[in-house]
C-alpha positions in Angstrom: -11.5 59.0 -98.3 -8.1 59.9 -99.5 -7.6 62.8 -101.6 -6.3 60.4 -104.4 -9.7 58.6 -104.5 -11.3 61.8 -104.5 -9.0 62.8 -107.4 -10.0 59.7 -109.2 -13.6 60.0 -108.5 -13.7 63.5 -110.0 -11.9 62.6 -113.5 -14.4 59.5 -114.1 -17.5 62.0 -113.5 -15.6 64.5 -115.7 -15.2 61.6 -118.5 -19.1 60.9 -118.1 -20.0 64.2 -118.7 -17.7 64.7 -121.7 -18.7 61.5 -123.0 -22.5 62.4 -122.7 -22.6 65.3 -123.7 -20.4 64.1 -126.9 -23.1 61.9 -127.8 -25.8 64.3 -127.3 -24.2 66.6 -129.8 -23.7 63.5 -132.4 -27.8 63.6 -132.0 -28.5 66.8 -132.8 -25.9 67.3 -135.4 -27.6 64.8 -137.6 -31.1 66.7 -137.9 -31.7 68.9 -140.5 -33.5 71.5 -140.4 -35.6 72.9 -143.5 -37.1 76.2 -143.6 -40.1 76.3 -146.1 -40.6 79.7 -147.9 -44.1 80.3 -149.4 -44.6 81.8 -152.9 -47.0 84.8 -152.9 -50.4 83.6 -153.0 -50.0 80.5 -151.1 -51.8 79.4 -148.2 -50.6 78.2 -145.0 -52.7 77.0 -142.0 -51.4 78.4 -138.5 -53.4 76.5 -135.8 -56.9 77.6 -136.2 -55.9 80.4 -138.6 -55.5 80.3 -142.3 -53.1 83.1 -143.7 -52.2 84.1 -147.0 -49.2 86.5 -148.3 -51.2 88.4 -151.6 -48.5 90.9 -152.0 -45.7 93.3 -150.8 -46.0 96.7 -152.4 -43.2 99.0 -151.7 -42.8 103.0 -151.0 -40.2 105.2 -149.6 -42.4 105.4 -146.5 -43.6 102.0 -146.0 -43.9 98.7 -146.8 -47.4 97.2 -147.4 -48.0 93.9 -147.3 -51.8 92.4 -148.6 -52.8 89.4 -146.8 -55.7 87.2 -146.6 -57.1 85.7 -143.2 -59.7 83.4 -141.8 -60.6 80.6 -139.1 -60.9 82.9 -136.3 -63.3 86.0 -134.8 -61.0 88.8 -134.2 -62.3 92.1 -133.5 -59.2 94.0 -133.3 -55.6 92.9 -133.6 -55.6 91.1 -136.9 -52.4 92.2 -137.5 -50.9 90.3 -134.5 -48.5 88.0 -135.3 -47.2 89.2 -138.5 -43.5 90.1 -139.0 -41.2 91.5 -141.3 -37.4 90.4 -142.4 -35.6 93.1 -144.0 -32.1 94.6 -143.9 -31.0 92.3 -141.4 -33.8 93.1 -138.6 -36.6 91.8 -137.6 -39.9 94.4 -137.6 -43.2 94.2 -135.7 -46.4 95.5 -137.8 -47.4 99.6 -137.2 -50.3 100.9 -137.0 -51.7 101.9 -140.7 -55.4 103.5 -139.7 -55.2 105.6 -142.2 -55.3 102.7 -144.8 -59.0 101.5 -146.2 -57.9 97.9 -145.8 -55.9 98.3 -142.3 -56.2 94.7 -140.8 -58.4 95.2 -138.0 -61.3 92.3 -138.2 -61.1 88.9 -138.9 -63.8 86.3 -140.2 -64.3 82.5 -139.0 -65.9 81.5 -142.2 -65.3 84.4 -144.8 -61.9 84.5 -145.6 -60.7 89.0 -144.7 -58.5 90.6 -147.5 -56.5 93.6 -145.5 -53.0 95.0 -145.4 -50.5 94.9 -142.9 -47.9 98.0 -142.6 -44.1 97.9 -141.9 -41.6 100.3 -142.0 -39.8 100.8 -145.1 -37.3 98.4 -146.0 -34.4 98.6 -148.2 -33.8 95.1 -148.8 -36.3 92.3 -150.4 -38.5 91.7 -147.3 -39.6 88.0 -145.8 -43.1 88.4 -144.3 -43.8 86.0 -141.1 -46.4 84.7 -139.2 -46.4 83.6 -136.0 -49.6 81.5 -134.5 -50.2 78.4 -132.0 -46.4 77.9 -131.7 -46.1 77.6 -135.6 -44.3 79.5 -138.6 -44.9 80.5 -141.9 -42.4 82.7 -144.2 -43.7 84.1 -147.7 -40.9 86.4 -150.2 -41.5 87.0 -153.6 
């Protein structure tokens, strides 16, 4: 094969590409994308779990956040899965034993009132939660 066909050859799979991949972005572009953002008090259903945001109460050394929880046993790690948007970052739950309603056991059938601890957050926090691939957001 001559180096011109081979030249040739090269452009047209370049053009394919460019082409292809034009039209792939056309398809995505057109998508929107909508965020929901629960009020306080609302439920959402997660899988096999069904959460609740009660609400967020605010100190210089923490950030507590009241939720409600049922649809599955959980005998430790009820606060798995919740997250925390605040000042730009995203924060993972710590550990608040010394709390009476520390999240540590979850119902199937009686629906578990219990807080959740974050660091302290100088901004209006978005709480998360994360389950069976889905989210759900709550801010007040």
């Amino acid at each position: 094969m001559s180096t011109r066909k081979l030249i040739l050859t090269a452009l047209v799979c370049g053009l394919a590409i460019l082409i292809a991949g034009g039209v792939k972005l056309i398809q995505v572009s057109d998508k929107e994308t909508t965020v929901e953002v629960l009020s306080m008090g609302e439920t959402a259903t997660l899988g096999d779990m069904t959460v609740s945001v009660v609400d967020i109460a605010e100190s210089g050394e923490a950030t507590l956040v009241r939720v409600t929880m049922v649809g599955v046993e959980l005998a430790s790690g009820a606060a798995d899965g919740w997250r925390m948007l605040a000042d730009g970052l995203v924060a993972e739950p710590l550990l608040v034993q010394d709390h009476p309603d520390a999240c540590d056991v979850v119902s199937v059938a009686t629906p578990v009132t219990c807080v959740v601890g974050f660091g302290p957050a100088d901004s209006e926090p978005t709480i998360a939660y994360v389950r069976a691939g889905e989210q759900s957001q709550w801010a007040s």
